[in-house]
N, C-alpha and C positions, 0 to 999 in steps of 0.2 A: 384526758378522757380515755378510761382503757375502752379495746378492741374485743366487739363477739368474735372476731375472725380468729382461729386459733392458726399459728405459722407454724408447722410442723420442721418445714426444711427451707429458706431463702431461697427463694429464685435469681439463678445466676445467667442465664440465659438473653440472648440479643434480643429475644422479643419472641411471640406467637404469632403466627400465621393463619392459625387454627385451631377449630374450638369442636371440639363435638360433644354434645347434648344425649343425656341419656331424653326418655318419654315420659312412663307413666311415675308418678311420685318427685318428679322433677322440673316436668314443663306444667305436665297434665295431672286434675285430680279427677278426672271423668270415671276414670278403676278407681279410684280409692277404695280398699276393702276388699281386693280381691282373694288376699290371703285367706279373708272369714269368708268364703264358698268354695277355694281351693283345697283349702287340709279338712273341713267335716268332708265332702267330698269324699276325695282319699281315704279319710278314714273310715266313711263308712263301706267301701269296696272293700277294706281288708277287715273290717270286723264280719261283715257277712259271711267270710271264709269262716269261722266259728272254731276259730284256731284255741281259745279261752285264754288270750290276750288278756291283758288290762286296757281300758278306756287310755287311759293316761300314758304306757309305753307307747301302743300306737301311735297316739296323737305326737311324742314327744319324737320318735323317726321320720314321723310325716314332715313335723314341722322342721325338722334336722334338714331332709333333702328337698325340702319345698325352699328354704332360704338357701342353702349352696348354691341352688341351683336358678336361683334369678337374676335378672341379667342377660340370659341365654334364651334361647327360645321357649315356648311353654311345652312343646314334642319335650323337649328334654326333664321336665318334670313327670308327664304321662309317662316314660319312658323307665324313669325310676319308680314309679309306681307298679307298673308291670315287673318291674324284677322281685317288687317287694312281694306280689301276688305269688307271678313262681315259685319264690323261694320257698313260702308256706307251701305250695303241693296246688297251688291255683292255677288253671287254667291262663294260658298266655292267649292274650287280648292286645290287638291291634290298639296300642298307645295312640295312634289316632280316636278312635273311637273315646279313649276317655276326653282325649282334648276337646270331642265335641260337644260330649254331656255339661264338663267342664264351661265351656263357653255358654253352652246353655242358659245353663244355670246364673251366670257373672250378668248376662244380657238380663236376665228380671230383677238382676240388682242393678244397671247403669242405664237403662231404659229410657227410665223417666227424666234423666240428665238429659242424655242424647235428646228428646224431644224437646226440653225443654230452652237445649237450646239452638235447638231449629225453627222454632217454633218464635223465638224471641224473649220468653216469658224467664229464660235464665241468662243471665251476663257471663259470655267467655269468662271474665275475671271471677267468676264466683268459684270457676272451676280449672280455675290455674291457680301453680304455686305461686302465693303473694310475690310481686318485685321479678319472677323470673320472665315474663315476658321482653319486663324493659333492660332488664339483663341483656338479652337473647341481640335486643334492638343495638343496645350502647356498644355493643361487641362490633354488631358488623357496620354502624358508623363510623369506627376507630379505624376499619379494615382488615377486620377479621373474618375469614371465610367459615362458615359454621352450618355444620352437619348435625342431622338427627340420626342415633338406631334404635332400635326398641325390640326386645322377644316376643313383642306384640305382633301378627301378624300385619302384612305391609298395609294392603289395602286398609286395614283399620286404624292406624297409625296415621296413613293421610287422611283419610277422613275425621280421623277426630283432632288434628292437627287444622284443618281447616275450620271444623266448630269453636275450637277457641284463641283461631286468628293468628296463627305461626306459621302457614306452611309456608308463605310466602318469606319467611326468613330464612329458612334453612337453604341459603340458596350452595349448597355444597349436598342439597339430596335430601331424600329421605326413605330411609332402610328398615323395614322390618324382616320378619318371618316369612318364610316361604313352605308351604310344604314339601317342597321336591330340595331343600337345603338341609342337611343336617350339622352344616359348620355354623360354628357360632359367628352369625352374621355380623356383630360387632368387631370379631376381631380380621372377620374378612373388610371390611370397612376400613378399619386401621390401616393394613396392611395398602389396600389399594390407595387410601390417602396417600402413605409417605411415598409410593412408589409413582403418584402420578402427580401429584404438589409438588414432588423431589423434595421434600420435607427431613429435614433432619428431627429426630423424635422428640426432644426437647421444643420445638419451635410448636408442639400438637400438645393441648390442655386438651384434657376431659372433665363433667361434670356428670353428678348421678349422685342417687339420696340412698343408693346400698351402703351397709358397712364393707362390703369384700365384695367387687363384682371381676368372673375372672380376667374381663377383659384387659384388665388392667396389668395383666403379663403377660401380651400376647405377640407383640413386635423384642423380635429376637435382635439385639447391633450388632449393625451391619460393619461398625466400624471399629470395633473388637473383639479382638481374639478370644474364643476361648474352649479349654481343651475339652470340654462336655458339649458337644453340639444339639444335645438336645436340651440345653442349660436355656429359658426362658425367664427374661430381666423387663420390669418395670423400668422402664427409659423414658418417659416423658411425665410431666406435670399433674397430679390427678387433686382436684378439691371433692370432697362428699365429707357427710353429705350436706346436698343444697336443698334443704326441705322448708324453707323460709326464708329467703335472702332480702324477701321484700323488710324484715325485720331487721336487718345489720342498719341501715340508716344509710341517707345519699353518699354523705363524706366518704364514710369504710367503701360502699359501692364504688364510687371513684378511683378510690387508693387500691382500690382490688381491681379495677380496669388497667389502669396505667402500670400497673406490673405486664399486664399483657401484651405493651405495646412496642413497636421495634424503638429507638431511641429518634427522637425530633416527631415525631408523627403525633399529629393533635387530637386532642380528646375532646369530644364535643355529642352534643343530644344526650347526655346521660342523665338519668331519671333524679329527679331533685325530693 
């Protein structure tokens, strides 16, 4: 039987210790779509500039620094937003302030989730990525400590972490956005992991449904040399993306856990 699981590079490591979880498009489909009220958005703050832009450039730089830039906090899209204003001769606007309209806006499209499933009337699993929940579970039955971060801001993160029956896994935390933070809290997370696990960076997987998130070169080794000290190296294990894992099938989910595990330590509770 071939494998959906595509092996980029064999894992040669003793085992994980730890797992850190991206949020939305990973755990959670509660945003789904946020991109479609993010970049009209966007664009229409720089087309109101009456620069005589094309519809279509606009849209195609929105949509350029709206993907780089996720993963990270949403400040740092508003952020890029405001420079793109500048640039044209527009008035500089507190990038918070678009983050709020922003928000705004995303809450009349995730609203009716949110109640729905408070409310009862909608099942967590309708609004998680298929298979990642019991993912999430098989990991830390095996003994894996596993962490959430999100560029979602925190309080909202647990909260909606709670509506669809996670927060209680993440028992290594759960990290969003901060307003008064402009570092990218994922890779502050990283960082505090290996240095309080004592974590060697190989023994730390990540998962996340981005094609490029930049967290993913953020922990500098510690245990190599080298003559660029601002030289930033991808050192541990990253799978993405996980946008349906519920779809690989139990077997593959299994063979994809047991890679994870230190050698002799038993596999058990995973999603059949």
């Amino acid at each position: 039987m071939s494998s959906s699981i595509e092996t980029i590079k064999e894992y040669t490591g003793a085992g994980f210790k730890c797992a850190l979880f991206d949020f939305d498009g990973t755990i959670s489909l509660i945003r789904e779509g946020w991109q479609k009220v993010m970049v009209p958005y966007f664009c229409e703050v720089i087309e109101a500039l009456g620069t005589g832009e094309s519809e279509d450039g606009i849209r195609e730089e929105v949509t350029e620094f709206v993907d780089r830039l996720t993963g990270k906090q949403t400040i740092f899209q508003c952020i890029a937003l405001d420079e793109a204003v500048v640039r044209r001769g527009g008035e500089h606007v507190d990038p918070g302030e678009y983050k709020k309209e922003y928000l705004r806006r995303l809450e009349m499209r995730i609203a009716d989730r949110k109640r729905g499933l408070e409310s009862g009337a909608l099942s967590p699993d309708s609004l998680a990525v298929k298979g990642s929940v019991e993912f999430v579970r098989a990991l830390r039955d095996a003994g894996i400590r596993c962490f959430l971060a999100s560029g979602t801001d925190e309080d909202d993160v647990i909260y909606e972490a709670s509506l669809i029956g996670v927060r209680e896994l993440f028992d290594g935390g759960i990290h969003g956005a901060r307003d008064a933070l402009l570092d990218c809290s994922k890779e502050a997370v990283i960082k505090n992991m290996i240095d309080e696990q004592k974590l060697d960076p190989e023994e730390l997987v990540t998962f996340g449904d981005g094609l490029c998130i930049t967290y993913t070169q953020c922990v500098t080794n510690k245990n190599k040399k080298t003559n660029n000290s601002n030289e930033k190296k991808s050192l541990y294990p990253r799978l993405t993306p996980m946008r349906d894992i519920g779809s690989i099938g139990s077997e593959e989910i299994q063979s994809l856990c047991r890679r994870f595990l230190q050698p002799g330590k038993p596999l058990r509770h995973l999603p059949r």
